[in-house]
C-alpha positions as CSV (number, residue, x, y, z in Angstrom):
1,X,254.8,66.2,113.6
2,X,254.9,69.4,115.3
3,X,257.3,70.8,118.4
4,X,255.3,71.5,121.6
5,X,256.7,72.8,125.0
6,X,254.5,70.3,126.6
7,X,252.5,67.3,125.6
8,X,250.2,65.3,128.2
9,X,248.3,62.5,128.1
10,X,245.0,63.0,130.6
11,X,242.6,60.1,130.6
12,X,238.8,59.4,132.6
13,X,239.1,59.3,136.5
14,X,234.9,59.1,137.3
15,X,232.7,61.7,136.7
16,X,234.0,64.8,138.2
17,X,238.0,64.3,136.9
18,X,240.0,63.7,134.4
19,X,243.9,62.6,135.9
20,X,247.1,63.3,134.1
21,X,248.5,60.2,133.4
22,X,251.8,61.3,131.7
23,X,253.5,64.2,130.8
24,X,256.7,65.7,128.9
25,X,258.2,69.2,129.1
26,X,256.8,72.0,131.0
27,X,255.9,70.2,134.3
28,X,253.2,73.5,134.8
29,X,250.8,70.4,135.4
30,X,252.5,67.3,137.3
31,X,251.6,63.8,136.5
32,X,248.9,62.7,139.0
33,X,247.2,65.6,139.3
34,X,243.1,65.4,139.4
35,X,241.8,67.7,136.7
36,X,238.0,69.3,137.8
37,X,236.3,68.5,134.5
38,X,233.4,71.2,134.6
39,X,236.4,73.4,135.5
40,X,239.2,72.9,132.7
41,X,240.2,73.3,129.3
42,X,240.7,69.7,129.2
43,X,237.4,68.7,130.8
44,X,235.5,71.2,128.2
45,X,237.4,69.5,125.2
46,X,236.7,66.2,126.9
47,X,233.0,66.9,127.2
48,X,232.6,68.2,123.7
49,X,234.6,65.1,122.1
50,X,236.6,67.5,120.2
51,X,239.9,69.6,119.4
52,X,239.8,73.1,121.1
53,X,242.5,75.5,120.3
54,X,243.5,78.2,123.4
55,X,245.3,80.7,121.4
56,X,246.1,82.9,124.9
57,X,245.7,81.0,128.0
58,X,246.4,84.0,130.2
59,X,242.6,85.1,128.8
60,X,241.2,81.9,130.6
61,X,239.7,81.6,133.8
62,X,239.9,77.5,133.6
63,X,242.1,75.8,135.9
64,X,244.6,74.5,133.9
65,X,244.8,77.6,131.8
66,X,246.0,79.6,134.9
67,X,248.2,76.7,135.7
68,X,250.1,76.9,132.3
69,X,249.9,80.9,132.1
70,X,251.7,81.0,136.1
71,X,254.8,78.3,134.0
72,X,254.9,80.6,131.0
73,X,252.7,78.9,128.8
74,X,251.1,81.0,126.5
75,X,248.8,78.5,124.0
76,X,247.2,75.1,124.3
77,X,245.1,72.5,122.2
């Protein structure tokens, strides 16, 4: 539908972490990897139930933001 440099899939771990259960592109997040919820993009969008755009990720102080910013990432949803 759209091109990405990334997509990921990031499912429930227990209640402190979200794991990344797949992933293709950028590997600025490997698969595996434990995802603080009340400290992540991914956690916030996954606590609010919906879609949150990141139109500069480099602004962000949330984990994965700096994780994508450090790979050259520059956006996320």
């Amino acid at each position: 539908i759209f091109e990405s440099d990334r997509t990921s899939i990031t499912l429930y771990e227990n209640s402190d972490y979200l794991k990344v259960y797949s992933f293709s592109g950028n590997k600025a997040i490997p698969a595996d990897f434990l995802v603080p919820i009340d400290q992540a993009f991914v956690g916030r969008v996954f606590k609010n139930q919906q879609l949150i755009i990141c139109d500069d990720v480099s602004q962000s102080d949330e984990l994965d933001c700096v994780m994508l910013t450090s790979s050259g990432m520059g956006t996320c949803m």
